[in-house]
Residue frames as qw, qx, qy, qz and C-alpha x, y, z in Angstrom:
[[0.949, 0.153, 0.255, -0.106, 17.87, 18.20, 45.47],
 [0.137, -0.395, 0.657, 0.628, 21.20, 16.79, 43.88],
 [0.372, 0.583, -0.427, -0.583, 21.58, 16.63, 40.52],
 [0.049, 0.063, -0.997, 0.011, 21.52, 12.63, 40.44],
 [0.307, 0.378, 0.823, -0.291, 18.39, 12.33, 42.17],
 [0.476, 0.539, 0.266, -0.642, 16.49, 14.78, 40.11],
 [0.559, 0.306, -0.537, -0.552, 17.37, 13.10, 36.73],
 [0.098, 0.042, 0.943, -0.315, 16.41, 9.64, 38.70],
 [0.467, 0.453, 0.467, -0.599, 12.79, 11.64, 39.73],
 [0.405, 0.506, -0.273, -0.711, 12.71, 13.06, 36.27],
 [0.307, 0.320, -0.828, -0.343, 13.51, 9.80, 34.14],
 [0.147, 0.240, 0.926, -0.253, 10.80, 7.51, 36.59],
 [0.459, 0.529, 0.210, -0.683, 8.02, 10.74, 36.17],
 [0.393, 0.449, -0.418, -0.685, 8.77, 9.78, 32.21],
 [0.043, 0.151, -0.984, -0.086, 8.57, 5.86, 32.67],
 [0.346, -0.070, 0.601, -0.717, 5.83, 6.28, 35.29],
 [0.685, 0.119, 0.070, -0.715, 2.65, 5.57, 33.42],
 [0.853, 0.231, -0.343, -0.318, 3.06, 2.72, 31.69],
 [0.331, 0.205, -0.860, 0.331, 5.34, 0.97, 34.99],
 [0.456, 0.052, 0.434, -0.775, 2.50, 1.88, 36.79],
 [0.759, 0.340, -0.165, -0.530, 0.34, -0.31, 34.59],
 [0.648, 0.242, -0.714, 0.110, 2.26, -3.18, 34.69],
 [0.041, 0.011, 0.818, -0.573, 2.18, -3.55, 38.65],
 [0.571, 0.270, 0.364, -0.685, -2.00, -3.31, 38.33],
 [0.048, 0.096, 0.966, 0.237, -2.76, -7.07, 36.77],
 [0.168, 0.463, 0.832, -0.255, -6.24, -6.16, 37.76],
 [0.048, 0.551, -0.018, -0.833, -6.80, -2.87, 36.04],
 [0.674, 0.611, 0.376, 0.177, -8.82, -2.82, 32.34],
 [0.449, -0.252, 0.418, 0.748, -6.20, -2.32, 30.08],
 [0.510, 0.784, 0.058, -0.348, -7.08, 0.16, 27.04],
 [0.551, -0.125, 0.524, 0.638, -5.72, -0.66, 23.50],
 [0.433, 0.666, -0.110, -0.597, -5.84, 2.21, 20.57],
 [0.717, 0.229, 0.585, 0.303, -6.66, 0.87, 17.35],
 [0.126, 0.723, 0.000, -0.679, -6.30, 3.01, 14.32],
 [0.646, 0.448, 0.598, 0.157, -7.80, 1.89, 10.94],
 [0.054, -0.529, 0.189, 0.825, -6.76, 3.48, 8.08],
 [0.045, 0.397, 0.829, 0.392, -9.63, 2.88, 6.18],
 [0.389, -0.332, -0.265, -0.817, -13.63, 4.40, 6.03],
 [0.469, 0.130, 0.782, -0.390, -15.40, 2.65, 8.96],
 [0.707, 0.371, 0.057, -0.599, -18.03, 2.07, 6.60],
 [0.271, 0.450, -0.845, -0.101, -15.44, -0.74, 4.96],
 [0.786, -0.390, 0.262, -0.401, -17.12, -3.75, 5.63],
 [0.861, 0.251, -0.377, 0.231, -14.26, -5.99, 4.66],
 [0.210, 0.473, -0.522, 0.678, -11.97, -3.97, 7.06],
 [0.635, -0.451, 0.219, -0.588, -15.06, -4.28, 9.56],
 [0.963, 0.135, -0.215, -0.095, -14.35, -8.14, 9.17],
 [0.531, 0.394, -0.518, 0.543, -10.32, -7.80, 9.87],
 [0.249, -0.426, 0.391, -0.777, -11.17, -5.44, 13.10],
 [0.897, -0.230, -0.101, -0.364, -13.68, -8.70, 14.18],
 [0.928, -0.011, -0.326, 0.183, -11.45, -11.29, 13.94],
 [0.188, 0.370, -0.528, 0.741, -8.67, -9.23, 16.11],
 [0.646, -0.354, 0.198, -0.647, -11.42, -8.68, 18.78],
 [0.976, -0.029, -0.011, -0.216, -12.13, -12.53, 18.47],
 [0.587, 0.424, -0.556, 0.406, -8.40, -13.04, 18.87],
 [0.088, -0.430, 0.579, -0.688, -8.32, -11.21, 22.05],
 [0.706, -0.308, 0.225, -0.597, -11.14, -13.02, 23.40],
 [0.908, -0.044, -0.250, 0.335, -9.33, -16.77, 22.88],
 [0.408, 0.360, -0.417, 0.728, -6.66, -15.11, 24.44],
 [0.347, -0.592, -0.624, 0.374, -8.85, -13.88, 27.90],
 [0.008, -0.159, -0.047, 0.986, -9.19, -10.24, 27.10],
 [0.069, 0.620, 0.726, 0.290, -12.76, -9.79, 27.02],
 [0.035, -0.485, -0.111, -0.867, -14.29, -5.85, 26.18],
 [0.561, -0.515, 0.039, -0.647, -15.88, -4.23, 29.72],
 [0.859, -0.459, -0.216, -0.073, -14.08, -6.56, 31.57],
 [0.589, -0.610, 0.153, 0.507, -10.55, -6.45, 31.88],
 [0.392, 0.114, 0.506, 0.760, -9.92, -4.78, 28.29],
 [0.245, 0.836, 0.270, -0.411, -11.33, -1.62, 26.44],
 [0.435, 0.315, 0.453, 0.712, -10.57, -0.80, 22.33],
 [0.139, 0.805, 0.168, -0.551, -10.73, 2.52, 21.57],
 [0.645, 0.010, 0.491, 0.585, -10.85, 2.91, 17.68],
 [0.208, 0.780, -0.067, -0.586, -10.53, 5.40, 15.13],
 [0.659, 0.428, 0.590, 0.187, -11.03, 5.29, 11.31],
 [0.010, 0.718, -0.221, -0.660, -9.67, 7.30, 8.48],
 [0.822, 0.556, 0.127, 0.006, -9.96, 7.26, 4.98],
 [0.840, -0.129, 0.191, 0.492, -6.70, 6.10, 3.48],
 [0.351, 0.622, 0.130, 0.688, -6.06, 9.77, 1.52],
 [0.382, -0.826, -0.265, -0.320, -7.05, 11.46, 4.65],
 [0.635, 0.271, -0.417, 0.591, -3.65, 12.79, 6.18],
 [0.113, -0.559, 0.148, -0.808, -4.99, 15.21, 7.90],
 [0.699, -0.432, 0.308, -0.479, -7.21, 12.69, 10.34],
 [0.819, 0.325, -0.423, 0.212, -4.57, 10.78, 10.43],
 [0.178, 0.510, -0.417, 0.731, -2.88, 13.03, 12.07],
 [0.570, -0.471, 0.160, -0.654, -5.70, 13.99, 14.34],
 [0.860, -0.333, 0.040, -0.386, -6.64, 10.66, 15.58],
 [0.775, 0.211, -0.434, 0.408, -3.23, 9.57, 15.92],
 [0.069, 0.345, -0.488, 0.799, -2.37, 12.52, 18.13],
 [0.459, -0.456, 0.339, -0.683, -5.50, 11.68, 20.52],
 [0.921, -0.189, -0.306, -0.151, -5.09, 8.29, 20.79],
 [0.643, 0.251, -0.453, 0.564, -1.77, 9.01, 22.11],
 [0.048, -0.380, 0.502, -0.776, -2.97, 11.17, 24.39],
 [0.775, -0.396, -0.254, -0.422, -5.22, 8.59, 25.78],
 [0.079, -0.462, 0.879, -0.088, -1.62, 6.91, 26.73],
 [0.922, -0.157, 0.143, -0.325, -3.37, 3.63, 26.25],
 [0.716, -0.433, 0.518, 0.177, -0.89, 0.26, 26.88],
 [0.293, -0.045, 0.699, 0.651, -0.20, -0.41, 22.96],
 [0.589, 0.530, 0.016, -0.610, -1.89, 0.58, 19.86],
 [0.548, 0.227, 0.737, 0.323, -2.71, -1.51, 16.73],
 [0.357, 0.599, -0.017, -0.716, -2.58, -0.40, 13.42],
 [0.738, -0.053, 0.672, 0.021, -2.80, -1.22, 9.51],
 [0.720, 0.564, 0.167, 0.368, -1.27, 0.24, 7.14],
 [0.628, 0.022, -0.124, 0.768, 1.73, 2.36, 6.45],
 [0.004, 0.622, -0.012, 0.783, 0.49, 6.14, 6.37],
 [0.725, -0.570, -0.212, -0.322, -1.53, 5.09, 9.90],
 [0.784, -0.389, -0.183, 0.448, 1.52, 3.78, 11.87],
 [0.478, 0.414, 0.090, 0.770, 3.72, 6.39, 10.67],
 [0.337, -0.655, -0.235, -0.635, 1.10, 9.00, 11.72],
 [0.797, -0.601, -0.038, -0.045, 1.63, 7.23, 15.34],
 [0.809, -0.145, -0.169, 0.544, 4.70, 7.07, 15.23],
 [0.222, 0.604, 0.068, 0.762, 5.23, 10.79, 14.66],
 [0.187, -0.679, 0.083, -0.705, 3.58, 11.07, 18.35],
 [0.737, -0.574, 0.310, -0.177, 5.23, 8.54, 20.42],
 [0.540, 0.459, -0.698, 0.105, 8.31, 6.57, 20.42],
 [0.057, -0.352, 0.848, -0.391, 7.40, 4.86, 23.80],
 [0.555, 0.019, 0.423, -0.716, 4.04, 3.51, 23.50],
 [0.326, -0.224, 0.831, 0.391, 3.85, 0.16, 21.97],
 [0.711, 0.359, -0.035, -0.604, 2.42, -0.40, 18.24],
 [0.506, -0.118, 0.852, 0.063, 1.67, -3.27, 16.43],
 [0.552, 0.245, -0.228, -0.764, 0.65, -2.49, 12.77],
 [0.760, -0.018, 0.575, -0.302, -1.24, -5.66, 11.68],
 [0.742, 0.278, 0.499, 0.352, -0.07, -5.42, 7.96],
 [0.285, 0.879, -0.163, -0.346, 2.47, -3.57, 5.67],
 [0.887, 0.459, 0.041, 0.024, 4.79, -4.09, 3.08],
 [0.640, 0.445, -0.246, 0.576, 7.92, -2.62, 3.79],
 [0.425, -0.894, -0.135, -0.039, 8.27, -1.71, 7.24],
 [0.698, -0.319, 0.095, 0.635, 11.62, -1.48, 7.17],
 [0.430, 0.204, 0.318, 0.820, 12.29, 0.69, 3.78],
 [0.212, -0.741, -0.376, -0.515, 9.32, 2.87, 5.06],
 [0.199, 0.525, -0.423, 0.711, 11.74, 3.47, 8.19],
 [0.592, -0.592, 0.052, -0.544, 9.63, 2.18, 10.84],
 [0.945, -0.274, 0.154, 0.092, 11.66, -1.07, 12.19],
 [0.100, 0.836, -0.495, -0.215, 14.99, -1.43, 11.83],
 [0.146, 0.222, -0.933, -0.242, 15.08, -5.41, 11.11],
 [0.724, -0.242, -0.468, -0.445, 12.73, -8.20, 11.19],
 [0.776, -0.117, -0.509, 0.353, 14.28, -10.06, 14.16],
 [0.376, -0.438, -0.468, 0.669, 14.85, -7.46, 16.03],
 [0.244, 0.845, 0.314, 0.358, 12.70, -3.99, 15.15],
 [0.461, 0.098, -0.317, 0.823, 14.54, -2.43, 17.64],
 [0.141, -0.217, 0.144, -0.955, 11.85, 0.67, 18.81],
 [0.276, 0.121, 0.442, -0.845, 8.57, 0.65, 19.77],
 [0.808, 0.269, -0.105, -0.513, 6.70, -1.32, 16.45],
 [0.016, -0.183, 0.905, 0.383, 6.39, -4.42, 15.10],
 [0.716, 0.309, 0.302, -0.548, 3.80, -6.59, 13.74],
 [0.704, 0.388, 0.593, 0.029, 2.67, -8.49, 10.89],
 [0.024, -0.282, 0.557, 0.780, 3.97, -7.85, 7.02],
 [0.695, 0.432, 0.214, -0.534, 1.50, -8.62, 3.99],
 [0.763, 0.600, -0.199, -0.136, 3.72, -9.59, 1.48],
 [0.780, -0.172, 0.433, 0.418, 7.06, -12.04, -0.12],
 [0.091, -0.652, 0.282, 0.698, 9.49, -11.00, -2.18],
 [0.164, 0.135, 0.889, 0.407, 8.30, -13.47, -4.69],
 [0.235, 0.568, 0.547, -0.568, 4.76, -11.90, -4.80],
 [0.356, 0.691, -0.075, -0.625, 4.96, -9.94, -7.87],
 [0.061, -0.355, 0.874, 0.327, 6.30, -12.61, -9.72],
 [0.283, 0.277, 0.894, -0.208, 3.40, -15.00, -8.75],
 [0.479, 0.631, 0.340, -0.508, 0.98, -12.36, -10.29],
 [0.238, 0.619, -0.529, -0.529, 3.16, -11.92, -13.33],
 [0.176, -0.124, 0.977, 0.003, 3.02, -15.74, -13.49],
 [0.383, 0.458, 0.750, -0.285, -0.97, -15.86, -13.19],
 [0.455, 0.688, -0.078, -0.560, -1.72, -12.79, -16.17],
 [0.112, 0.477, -0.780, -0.389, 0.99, -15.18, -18.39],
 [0.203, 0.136, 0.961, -0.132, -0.75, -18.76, -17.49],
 [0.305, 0.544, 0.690, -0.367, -4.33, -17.26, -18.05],
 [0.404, 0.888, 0.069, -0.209, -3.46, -14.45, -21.03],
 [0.742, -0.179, 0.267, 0.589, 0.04, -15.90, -22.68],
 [0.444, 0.577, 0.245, 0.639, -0.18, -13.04, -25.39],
 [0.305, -0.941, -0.021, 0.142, 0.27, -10.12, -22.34],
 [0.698, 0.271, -0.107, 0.655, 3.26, -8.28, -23.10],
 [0.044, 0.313, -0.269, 0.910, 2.84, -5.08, -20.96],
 [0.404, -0.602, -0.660, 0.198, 1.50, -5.46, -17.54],
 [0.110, -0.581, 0.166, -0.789, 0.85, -1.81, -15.54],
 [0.494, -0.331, -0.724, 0.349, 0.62, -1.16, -11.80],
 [0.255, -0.739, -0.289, -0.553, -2.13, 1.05, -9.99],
 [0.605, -0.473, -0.457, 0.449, -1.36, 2.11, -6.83],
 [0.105, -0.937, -0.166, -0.290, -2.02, 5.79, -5.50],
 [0.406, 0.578, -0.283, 0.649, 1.44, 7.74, -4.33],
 [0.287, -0.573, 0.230, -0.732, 0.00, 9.37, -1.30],
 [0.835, -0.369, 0.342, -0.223, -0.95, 5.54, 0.56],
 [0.946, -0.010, 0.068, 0.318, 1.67, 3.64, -0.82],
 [0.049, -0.952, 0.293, 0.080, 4.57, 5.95, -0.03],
 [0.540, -0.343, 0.747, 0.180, 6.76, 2.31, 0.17],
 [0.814, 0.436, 0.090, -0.373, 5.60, 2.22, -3.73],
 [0.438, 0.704, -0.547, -0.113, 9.08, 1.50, -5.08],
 [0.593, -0.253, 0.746, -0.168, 9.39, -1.47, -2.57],
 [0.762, 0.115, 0.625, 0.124, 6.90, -3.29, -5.28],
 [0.638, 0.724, 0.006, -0.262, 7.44, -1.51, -8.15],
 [0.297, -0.613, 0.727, 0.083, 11.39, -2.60, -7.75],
 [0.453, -0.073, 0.865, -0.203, 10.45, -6.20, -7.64],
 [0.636, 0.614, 0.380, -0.271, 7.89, -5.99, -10.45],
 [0.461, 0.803, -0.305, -0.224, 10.40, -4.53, -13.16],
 [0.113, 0.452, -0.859, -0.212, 13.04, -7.03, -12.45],
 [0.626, 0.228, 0.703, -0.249, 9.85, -9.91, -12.32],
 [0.677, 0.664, 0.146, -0.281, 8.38, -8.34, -15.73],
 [0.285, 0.780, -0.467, -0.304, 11.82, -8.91, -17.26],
 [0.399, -0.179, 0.866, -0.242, 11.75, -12.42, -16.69],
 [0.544, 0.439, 0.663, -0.267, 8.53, -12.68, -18.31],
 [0.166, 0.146, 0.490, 0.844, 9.73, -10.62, -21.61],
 [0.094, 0.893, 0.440, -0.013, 6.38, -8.36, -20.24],
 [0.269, 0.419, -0.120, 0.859, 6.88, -4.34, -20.00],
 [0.403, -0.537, -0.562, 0.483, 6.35, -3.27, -16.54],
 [0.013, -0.630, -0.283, -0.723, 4.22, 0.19, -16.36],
 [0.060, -0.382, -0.507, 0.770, 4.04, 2.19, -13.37],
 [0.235, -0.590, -0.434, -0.639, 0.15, 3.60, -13.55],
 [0.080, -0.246, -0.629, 0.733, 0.17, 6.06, -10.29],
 [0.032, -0.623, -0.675, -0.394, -3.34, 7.53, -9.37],
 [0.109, 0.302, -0.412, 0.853, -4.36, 10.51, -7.42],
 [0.493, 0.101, 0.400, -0.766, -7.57, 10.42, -6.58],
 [0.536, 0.336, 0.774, -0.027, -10.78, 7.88, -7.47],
 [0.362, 0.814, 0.095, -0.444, -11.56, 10.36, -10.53],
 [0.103, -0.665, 0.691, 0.264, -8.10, 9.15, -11.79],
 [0.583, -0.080, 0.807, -0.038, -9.09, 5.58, -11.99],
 [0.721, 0.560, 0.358, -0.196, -11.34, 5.77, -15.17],
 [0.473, 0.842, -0.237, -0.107, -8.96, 7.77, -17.31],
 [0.204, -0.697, 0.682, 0.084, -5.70, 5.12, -16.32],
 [0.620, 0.235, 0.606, -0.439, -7.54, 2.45, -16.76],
 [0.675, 0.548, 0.384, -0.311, -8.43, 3.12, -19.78],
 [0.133, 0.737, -0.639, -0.174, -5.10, 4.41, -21.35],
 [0.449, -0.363, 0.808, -0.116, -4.12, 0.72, -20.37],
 [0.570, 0.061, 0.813, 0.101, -6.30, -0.74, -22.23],
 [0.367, 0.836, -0.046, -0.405, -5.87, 1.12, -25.27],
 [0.257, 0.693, -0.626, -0.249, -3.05, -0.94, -26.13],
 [0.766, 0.068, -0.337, -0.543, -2.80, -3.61, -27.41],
 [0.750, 0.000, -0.548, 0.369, -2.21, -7.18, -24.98],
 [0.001, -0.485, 0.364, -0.795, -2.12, -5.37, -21.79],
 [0.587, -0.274, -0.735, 0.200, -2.73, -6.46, -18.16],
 [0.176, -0.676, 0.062, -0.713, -3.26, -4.77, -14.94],
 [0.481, -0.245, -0.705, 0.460, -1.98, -5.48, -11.06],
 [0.375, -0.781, -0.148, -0.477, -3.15, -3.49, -8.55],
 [0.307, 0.319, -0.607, 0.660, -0.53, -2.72, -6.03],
 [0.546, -0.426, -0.607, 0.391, -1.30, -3.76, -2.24],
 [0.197, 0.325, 0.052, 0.924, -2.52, -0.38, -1.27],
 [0.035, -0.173, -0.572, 0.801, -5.47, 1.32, 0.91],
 [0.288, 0.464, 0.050, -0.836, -6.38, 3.24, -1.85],
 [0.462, -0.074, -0.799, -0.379, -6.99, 0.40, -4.27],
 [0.204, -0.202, -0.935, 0.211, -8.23, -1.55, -1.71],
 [0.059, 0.343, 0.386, -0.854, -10.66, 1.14, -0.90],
 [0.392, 0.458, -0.321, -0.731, -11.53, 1.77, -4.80],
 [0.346, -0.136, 0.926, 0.063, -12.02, -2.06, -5.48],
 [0.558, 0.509, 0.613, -0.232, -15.35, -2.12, -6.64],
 [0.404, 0.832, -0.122, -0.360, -14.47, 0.81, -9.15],
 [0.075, -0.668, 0.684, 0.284, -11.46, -1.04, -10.16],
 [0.372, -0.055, 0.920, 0.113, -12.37, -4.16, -10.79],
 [0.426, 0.787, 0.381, -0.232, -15.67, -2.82, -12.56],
 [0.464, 0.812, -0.199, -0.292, -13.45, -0.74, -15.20],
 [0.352, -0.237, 0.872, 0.245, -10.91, -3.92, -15.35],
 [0.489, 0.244, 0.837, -0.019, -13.90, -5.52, -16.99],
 [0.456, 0.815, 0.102, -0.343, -15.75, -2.35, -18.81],
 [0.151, 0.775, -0.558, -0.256, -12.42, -1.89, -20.69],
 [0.976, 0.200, -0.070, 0.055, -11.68, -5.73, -21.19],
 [0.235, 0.735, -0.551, 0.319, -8.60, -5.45, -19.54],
 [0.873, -0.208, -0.427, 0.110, -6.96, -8.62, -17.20],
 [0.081, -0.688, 0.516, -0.504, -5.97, -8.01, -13.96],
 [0.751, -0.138, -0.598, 0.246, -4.81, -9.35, -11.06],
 [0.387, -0.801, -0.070, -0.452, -5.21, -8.41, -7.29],
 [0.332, 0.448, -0.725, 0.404, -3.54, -8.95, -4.15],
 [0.242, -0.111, 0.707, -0.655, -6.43, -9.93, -1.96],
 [0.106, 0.222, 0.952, 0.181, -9.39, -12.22, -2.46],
 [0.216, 0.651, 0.344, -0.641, -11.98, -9.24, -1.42],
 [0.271, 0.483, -0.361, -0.751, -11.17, -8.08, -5.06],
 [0.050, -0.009, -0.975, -0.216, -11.98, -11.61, -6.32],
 [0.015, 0.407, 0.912, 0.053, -15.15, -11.47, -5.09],
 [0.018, -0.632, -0.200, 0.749, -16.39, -8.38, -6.64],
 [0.688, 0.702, 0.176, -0.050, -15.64, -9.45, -9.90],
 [0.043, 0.773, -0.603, -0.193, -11.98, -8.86, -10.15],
 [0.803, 0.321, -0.445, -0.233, -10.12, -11.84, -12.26],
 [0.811, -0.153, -0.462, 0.324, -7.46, -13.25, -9.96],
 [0.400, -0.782, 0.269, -0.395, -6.19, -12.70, -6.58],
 [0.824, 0.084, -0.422, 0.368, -3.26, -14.13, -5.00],
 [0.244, 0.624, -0.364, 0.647, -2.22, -12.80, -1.50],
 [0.067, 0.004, -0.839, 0.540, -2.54, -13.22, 2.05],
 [0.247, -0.474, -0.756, -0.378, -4.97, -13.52, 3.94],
 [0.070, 0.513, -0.304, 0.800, -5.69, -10.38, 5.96],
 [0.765, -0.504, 0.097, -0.389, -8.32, -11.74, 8.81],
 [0.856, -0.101, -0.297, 0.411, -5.55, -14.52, 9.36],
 [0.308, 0.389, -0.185, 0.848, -3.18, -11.26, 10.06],
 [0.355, -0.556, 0.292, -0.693, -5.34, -9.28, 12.52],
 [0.805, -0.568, -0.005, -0.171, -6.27, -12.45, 14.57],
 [0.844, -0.246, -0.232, 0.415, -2.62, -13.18, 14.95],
 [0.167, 0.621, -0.169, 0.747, -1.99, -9.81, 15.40],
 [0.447, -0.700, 0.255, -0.495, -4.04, -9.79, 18.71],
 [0.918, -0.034, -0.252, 0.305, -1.00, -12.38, 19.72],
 [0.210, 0.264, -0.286, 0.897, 1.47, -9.31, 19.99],
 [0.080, -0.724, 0.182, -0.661, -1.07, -7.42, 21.52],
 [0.793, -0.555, -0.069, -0.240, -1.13, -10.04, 24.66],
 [0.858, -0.191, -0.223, 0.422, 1.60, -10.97, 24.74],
 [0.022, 0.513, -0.153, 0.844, 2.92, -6.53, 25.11],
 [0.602, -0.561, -0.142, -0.550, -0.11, -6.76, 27.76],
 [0.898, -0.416, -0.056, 0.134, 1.78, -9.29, 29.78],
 [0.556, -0.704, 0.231, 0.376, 5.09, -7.67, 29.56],
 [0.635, -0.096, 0.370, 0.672, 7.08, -8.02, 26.60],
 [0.088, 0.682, -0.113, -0.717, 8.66, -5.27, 24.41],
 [0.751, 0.538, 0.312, -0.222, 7.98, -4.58, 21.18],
 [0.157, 0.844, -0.452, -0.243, 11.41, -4.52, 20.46],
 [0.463, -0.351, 0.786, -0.209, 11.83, -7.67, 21.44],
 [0.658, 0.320, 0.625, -0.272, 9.33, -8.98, 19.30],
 [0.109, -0.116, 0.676, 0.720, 10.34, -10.06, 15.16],
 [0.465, 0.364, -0.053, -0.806, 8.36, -8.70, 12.64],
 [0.572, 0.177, 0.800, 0.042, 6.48, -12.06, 11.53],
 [0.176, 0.218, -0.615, -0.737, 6.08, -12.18, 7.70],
 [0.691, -0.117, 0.163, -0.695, 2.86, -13.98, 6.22],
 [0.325, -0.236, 0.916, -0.018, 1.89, -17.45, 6.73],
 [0.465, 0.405, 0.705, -0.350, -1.27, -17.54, 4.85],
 [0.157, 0.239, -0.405, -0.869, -1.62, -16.97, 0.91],
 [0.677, 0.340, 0.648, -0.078, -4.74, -17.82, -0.85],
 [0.013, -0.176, 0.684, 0.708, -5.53, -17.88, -5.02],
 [0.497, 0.484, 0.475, -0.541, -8.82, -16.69, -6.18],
 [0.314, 0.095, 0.819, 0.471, -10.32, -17.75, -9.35],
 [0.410, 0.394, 0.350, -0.745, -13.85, -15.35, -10.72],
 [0.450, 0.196, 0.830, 0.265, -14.86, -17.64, -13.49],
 [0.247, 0.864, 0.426, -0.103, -18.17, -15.31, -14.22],
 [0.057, -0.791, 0.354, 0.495, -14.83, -12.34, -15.01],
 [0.297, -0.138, 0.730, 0.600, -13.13, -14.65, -17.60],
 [0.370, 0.493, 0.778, 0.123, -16.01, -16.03, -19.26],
 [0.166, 0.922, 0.279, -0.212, -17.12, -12.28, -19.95],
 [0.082, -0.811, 0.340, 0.469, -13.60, -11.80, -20.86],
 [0.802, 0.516, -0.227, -0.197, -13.48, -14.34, -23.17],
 [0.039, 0.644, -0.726, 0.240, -10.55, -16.11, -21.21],
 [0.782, 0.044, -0.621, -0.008, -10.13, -19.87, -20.85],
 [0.323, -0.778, 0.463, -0.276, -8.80, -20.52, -17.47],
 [0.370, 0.412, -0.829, 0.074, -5.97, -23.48, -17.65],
 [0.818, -0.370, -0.380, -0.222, -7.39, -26.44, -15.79],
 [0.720, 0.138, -0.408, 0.545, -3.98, -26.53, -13.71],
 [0.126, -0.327, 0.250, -0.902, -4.68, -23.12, -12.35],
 [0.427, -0.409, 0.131, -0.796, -7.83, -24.00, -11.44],
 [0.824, -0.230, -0.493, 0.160, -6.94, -27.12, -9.59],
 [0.582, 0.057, -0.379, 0.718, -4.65, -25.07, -7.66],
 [0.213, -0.505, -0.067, -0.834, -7.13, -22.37, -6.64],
 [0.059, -0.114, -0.837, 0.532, -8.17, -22.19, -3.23],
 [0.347, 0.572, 0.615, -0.417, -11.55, -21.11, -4.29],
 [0.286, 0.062, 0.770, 0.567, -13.37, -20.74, -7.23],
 [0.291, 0.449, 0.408, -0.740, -16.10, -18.37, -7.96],
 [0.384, 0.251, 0.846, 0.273, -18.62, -19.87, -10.43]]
């Protein structure tokens, strides 16, 4: 054999599977999902719906010409991370979807040709997975979660609802928010704006939560964000529960926390995100690359109000705010 043809053979054998899949319109296509959450999550169970219910306005319907194949991990859980990245890759299935940063990563580590599509992070660039928004250049894109204004907005809402806050802190666990300096950046030159003091409050583990927490509100005027994270978002109940034990305002980045009992929430909306995630994944399914395809920032913010939280905190909420709230929990 010359030496032409066999890196020809060689370089088709490496293409093969997934050109081979593209000539067979009729074939059920398999997408890997990989949650980096608890399955038990029933807010995340909600996000994973409305994708499904994407694909199906779109004609992909499950056991007919489509097949999800998903796997769950708890957001500390590096280890089945790993794992269930590495066998979803070997499932070779036509693209995968993911949704948060340790989870894509974790895929990316065991393919650079199979397309993903995370459905929401925060810094996919500075976390090394895309190389622009407009063009990612490799093998991901998808959906962001956040603006660069974002931390501001919260700093804005603790100031409007608690004007005597002079030192806000941010919770957010090291190990799932590896992109932590993305907001903690953005927060110190926000809090300086506000004449607050901006507190980095990292956590390891849920055991952590009581004793940071509590430091926080030990002093005196003190607030409390909760960084866009897994592991908050996981820990919500516990968080928003010792927000209140401790008499300590916070703000969140997602309405779930709002309606747990957390005071405000200001951020996207994440079921808007996975059903227009399963846009990429049809539109990968019908040919295009994910290189091809700009990382889409969000389009959807809401502003939660938990009346029953002030009132217990003794907090007024400004009528202005709460004209401007997209919901209001009484």
């Amino acid at each position: 054999m010359k030496r032409r043809d066999f890196i020809t053979l060689l370089g088709g054998a490496t293409a093969w599977p997934l050109a081979a899949r593209a000539q067979q319109p009729d074939r059920k296509r398999l997408v890997g999902v990989l949650i980096g959450y608890a399955e038990t999550d029933a807010e995340v169970q909600t996000q994973v719906a409305a994708f499904r219910d994407g694909l199906r306005k779109l004609g992909w319907t499950e056991g007919s010409n489509i097949r999800l194949d998903t796997r769950w991990a708890a957001p500390t859980d590096a280890a089945a991370m790993q794992r269930f990245a590495k066998e979803l890759v070997a499932l070779q299935p036509d693209v995968i979807v993911s949704n948060t940063t340790p989870a894509t990563t974790a895929l990316l580590q065991q393919t650079r040709t199979i397309p993903i599509v995370f459905a929401s992070l925060s810094d996919p660039i500075g976390s090394g997975l895309v190389v622009s928004f407009p063009r990612p250049g490799g093998n991901v894109t998808g959906f962001t979660l956040s603006e660069p204004t974002q931390t501001g907005k919260w700093l804005e809402l603790l100031k409007e609802t608690v004007p005597r806050i002079a030192r806000v802190a941010m919770l957010f666990n090291p190990a799932s928010a590896p992109y932590a300096e993305y907001w903690l950046n953005s927060f110190r030159a926000a809090a300086a704006s506000f004449a607050v003091e901006a507190i980095s409050a990292p956590v390891r583990n849920g055991s952590d939560l009581d004793s940071v927490v509590a430091t926080q509100a030990r002093e005196p005027n003190s607030g409390l964000i909760a960084m866009p994270d897994s592991f908050t978002i996981a820990h919500r109940v516990e968080i928003t529960s010792l927000a209140a034990r401790y008499r300590l305002p916070a703000v969140y980045p997602y309405r779930f926390f709002a309606e747990v009992g957390g005071l405000l929430s200001y951020g996207v909306d994440m079921v808007d995100n996975f059903r227009r995630t399963a846009t990429y994944v049809d539109r990968i399914l019908k040919g295009e690359k994910p290189s091809e395809l700009p990382v889409q920032a969000p389009v959807k913010f809401e502003l939660v109000i938990n009346l029953k939280t002030a009132k217990t905190l003794g907090l007024t909420i400004p009528p202005l705010l709460l004209a401007t709230a997209d919901e209001v929990i009484e």
